[in-house]
C-alpha positions in Angstrom: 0.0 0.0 0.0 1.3 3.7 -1.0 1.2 6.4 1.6 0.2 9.6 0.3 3.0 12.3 1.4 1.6 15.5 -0.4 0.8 18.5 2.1 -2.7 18.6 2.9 -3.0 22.4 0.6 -1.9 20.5 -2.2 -4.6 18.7 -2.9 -7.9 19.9 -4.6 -10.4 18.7 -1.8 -9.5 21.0 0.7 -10.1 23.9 -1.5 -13.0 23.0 -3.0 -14.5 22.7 0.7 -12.9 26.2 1.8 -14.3 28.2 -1.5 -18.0 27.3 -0.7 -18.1 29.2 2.9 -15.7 31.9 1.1 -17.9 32.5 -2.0 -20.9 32.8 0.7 -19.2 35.3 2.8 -18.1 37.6 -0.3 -21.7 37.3 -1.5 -23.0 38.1 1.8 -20.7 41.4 1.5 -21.9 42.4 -2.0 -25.7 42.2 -0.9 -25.3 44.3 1.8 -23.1 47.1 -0.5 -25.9 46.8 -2.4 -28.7 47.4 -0.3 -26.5 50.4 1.8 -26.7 51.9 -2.0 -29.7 51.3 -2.9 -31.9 51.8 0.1 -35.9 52.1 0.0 -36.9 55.7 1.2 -40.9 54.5 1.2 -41.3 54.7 5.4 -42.5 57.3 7.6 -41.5 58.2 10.7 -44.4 60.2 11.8 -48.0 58.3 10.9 -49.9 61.1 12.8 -48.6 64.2 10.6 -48.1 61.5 7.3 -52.4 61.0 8.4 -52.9 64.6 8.0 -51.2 65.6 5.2 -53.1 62.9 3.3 -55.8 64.3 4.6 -55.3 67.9 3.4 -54.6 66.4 -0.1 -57.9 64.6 -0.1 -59.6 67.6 0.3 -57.9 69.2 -3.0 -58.9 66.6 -4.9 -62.7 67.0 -3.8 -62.3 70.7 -4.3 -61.6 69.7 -8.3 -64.3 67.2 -8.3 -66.4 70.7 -6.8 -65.2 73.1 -9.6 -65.9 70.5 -11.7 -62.6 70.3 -13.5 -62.0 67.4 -16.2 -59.2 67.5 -18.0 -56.5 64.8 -19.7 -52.5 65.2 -20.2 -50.9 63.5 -23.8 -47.3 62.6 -23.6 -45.4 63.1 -26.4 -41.6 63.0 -26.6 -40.2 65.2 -24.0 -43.4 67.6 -24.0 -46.8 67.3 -22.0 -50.1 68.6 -22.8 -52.6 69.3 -20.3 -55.9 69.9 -22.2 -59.2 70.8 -20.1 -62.8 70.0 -21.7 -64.3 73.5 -20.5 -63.5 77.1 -20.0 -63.8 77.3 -16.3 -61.3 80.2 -14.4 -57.9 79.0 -14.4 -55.1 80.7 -13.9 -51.9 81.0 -16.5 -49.9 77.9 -15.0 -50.2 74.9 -13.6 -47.8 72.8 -12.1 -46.8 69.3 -12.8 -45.6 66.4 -10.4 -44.2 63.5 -11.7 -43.7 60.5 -9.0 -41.4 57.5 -10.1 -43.5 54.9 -8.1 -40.2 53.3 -6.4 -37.3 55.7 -7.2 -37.2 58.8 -5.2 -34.6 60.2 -7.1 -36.5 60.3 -11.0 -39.3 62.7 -9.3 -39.7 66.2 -10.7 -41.8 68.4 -10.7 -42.3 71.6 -13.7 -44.9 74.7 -14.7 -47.1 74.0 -17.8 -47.9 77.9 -19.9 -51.3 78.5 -20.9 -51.1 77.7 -24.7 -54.7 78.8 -25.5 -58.1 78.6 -23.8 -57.9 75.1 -22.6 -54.4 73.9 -23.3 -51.2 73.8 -21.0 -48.1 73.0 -22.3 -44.6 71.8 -20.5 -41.1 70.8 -21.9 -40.3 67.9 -20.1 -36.4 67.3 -18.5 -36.1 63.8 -20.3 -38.4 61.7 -22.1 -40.4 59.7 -18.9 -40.3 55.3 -19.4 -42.0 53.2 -17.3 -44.8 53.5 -14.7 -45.8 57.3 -13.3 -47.9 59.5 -11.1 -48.5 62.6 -12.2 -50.2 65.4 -10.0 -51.9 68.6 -11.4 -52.7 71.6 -9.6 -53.1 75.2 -9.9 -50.0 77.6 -9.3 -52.3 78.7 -5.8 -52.5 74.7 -4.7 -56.0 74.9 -4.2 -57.0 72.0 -6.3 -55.5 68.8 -7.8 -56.0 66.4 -10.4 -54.3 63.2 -10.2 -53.3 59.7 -13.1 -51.6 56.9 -13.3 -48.9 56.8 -16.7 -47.5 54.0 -18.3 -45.0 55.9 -20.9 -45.0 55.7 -23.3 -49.0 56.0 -24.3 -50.9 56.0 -27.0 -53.3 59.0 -26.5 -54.3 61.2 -24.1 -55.0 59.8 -20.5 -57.8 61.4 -18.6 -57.2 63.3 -15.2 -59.2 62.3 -12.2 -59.7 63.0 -8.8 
């Protein structure tokens, strides 16, 4: 019988068995790099005052459905058109909020001119993709209008409360 005299570090077992807890651990590290990077910004630390803000905004969007205001925003390119069905008394801007649904950092918000009796127009910053919110109001905040977008779209998307 042959004794095997080889050191125990040349052979390939040993580091077959010592790469599997290794490759764990240096995956372990990535994830957590990862997720310090790319951490979610969606909680709140104060429900009460959260609770009453929602509140307040609630209220705007029963003060459209009041004034009766009906309108629907078209998309195209890097340019949005708000376009209202009636003449009711609006001022010479409105303002546009657009909320990425999970990334903070893609939100912005811009000022549409009065192009007309019942058109608003805005140049975008880029060319939205994906999933949106978008939030219109009046330049005094006293109303608001509220969709959901999936860019890019086909026509215009109505505006509701």
């Amino acid at each position: 019988m042959q004794q095997d005299t080889k050191p125990w570090y040349k052979h390939f077992w040993p580091w077959i068995l010592i790469a599997i807890p290794v490759a764990t651990a240096l995956k372990a590290v990535h994830t957590v790099i990862v997720m310090q990077q790319h951490s979610p910004n969606l909680v709140v630390d104060d429900y009460y005052k959260a609770g009453r803000a929602i509140n307040m905004q609630l209220a705007k969007y029963r003060e459209a459905e009041l004034r009766n205001l009906n309108a629907y925003v078209l998309i195209a390119g890097n340019r949005a058109v708000v376009r209202f069905t009636q003449n009711t008394v609006l001022d010479g801007q409105l303002h546009l909020d657009f909320y990425h649904p999970t990334l903070a950092e893609h939100d912005f918000a811009l000022d549409a001119e009065r192009s007309g009796e019942l058109l608003y127009v805005a140049t975008l910053p880029t060319t939205p993709t994906g999933k949106w919110q978008l939030v219109v109001s009046d330049a005094s905040k006293e109303w608001k209008l509220r969709t959901e977008l999936e860019l890019p779209a086909n026509g215009e998307i109505k505006l509701g409360y």
